[in-house]
PALUM-29704 format. One record per residue: residue in three letters; x, y, z of N, C-alpha, C in turn. Coordinates in pm, whole numbers, padded with zeros to 5 digits, always signed. Atoms other than C-alpha are relative to their C-alpha. Layout:
# residues N
ALAXYZXYZXYZ ...
//
This chain:
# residues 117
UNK+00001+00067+00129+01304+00883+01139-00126-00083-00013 UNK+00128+00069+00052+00979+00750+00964+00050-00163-00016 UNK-00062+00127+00070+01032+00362+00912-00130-00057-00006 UNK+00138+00046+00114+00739+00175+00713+00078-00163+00037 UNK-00025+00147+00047+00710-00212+00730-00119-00120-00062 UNK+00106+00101+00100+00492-00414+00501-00012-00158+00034 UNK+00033+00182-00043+00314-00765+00574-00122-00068-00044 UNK+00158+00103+00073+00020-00990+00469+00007-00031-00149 UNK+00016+00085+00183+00160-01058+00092+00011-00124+00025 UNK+00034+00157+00069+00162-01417-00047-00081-00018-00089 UNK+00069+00100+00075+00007-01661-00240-00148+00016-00021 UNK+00143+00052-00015-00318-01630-00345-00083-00032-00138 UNK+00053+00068+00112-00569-01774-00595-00109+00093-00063 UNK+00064-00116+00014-00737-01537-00851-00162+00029+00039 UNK+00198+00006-00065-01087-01384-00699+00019-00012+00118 UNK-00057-00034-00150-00932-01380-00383+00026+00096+00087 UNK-00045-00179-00074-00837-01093-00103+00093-00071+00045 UNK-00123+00023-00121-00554-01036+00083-00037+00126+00094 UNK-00009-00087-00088-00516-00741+00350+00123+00012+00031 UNK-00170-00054-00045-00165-00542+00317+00017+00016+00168 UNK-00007-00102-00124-00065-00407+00658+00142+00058-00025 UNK-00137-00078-00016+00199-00123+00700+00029+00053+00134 UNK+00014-00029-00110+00306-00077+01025+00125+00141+00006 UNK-00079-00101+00048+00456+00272+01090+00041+00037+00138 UNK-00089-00056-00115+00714+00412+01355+00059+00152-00041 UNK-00077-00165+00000+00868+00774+01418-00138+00079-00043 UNK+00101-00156+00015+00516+00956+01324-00100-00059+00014 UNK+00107+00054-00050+00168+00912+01422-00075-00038-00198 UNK+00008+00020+00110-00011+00787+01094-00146+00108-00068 UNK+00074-00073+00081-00288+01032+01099+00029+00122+00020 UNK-00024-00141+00092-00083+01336+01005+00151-00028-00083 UNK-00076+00041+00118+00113+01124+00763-00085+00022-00152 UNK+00044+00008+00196+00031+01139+00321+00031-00227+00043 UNK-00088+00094-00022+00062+00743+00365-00113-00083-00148 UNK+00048+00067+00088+00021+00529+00007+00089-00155-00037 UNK-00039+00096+00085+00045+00212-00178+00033-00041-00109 UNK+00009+00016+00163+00208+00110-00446+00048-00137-00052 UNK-00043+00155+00046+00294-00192-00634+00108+00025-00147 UNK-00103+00018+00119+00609-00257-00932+00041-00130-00018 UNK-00074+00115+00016+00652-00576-01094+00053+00040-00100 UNK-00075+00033+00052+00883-00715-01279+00002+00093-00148 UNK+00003-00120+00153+00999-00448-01587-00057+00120+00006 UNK+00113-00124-00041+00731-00208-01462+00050+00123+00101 UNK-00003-00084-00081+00711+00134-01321-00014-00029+00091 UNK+00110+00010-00112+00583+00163-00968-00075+00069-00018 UNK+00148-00067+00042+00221+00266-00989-00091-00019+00105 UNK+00051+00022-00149+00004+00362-00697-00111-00076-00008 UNK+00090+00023+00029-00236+00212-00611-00142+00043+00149 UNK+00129-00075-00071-00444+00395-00310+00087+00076+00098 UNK-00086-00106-00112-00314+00670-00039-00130+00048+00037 UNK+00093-00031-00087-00466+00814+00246+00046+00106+00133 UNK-00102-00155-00062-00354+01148+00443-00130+00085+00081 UNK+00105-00084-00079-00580+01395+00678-00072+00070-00095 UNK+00048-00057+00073-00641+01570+00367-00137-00122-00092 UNK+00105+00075+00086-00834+01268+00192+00108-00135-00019 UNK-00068+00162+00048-00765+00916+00000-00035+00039-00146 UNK-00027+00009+00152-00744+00800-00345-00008-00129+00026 UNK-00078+00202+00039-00794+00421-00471-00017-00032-00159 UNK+00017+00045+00161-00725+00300-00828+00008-00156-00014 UNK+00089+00118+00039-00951+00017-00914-00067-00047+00094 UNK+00143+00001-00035-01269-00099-00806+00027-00076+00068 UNK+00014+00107-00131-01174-00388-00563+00132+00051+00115 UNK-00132-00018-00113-00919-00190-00334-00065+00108+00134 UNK+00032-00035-00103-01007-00050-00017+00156+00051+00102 UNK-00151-00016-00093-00703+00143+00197-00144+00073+00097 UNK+00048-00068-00141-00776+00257+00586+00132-00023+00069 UNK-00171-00019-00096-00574+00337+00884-00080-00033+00169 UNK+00021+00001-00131-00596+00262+01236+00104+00084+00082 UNK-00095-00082-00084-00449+00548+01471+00031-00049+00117 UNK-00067+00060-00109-00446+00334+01757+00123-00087-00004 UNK-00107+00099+00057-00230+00067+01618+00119+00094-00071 UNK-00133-00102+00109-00041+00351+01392-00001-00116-00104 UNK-00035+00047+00129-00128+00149+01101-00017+00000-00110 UNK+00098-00043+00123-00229+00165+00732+00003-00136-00056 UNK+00053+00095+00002-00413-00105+00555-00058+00004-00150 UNK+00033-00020+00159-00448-00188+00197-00084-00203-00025 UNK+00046+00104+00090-00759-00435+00103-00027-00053-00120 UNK+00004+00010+00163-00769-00616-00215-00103-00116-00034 UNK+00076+00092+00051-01008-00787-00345-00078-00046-00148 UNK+00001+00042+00087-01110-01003-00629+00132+00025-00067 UNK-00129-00020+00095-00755-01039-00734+00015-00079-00091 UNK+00013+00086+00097-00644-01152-01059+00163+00037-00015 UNK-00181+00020+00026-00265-01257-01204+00084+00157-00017 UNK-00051-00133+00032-00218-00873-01330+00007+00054+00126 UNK-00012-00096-00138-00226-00769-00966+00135-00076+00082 UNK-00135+00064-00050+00124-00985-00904+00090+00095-00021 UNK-00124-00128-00035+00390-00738-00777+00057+00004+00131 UNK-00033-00009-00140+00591-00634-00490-00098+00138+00095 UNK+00100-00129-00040+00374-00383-00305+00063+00052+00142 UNK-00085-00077-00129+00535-00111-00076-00079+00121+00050 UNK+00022-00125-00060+00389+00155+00147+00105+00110+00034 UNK-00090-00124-00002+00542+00494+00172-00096+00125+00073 UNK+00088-00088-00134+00475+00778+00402+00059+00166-00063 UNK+00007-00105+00038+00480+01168+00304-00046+00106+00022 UNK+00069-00160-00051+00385+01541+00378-00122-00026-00082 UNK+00109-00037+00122+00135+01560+00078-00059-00148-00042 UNK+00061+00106+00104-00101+01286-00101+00053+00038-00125 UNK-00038+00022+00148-00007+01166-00420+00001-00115-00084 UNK-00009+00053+00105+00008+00936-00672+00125-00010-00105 UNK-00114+00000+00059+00333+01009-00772+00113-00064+00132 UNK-00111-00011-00138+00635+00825-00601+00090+00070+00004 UNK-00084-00088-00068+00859+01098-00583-00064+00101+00085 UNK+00039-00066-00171+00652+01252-00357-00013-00029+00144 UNK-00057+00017-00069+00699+01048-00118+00133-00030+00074 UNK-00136-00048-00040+01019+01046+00137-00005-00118+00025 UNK-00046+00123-00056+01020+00673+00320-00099-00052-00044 UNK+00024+00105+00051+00934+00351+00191+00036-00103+00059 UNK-00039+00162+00001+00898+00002+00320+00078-00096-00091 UNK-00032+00090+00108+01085-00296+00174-00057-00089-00059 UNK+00057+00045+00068+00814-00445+00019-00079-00130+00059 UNK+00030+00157-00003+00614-00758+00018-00076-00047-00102 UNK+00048+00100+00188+00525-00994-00284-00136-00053+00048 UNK+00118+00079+00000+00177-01054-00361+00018-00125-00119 UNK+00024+00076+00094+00131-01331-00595-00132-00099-00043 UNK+00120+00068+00073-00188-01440-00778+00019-00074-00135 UNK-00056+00099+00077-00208-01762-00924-00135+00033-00101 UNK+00124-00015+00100-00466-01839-01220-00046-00164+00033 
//
């Protein structure tokens, strides 16, 4: 069994970074689909970068995802954040890249970023 666990949200002030981490068990992470996504409050979830043997994807100009295979981990940087980037943000792990979350199968339980103004 794949199990995903998300860490490094909080508090932060806009124009700021954080650095997600997803730490991953049951599969090595580089021949995982493994992405990020974020859903606040009322909102879809909407990705926001993935990263798989086949390639990556990042949507918007201050995000940066990587992986470390030693650690087995994946790694979502953010930077210059602003209030619209307040959500819970969950990694998820998958056969295929995508951009869609029903393509992926396991999901972390999240962790809350929050950018103040």
């Amino acid at each position: 069994q794949v199990q995903l666990v998300e860490s490094g949200g909080g508090l932060v002030q806009a124009g700021g970074s954080l650095r997600l981490s997803c730490a991953v068990s049951g599969r090595t992470v580089g021949g995982l689909a493994v992405g990020w996504f974020r859903q606040a409050p009322g909102k879809d979830r909407e990705a926001v970068a993935g990263i798989s043997p086949s390639g990556h994807f990042t949507h918007g100009a201050a995000v940066t995802i990587s992986r470390d295979n030693a650690k087995n981990m994946v790694y979502l940087q953010m930077d210059s954040l602003k209030p619209e980037d307040t959500a819970v943000y969950y990694c998820a792990a998958g056969a295929v890249i995508a951009a869609s979350p029903e393509k992926y199968d396991y999901w972390g339980q999240g962790t809350q970023v929050t950018v103040s103004s």
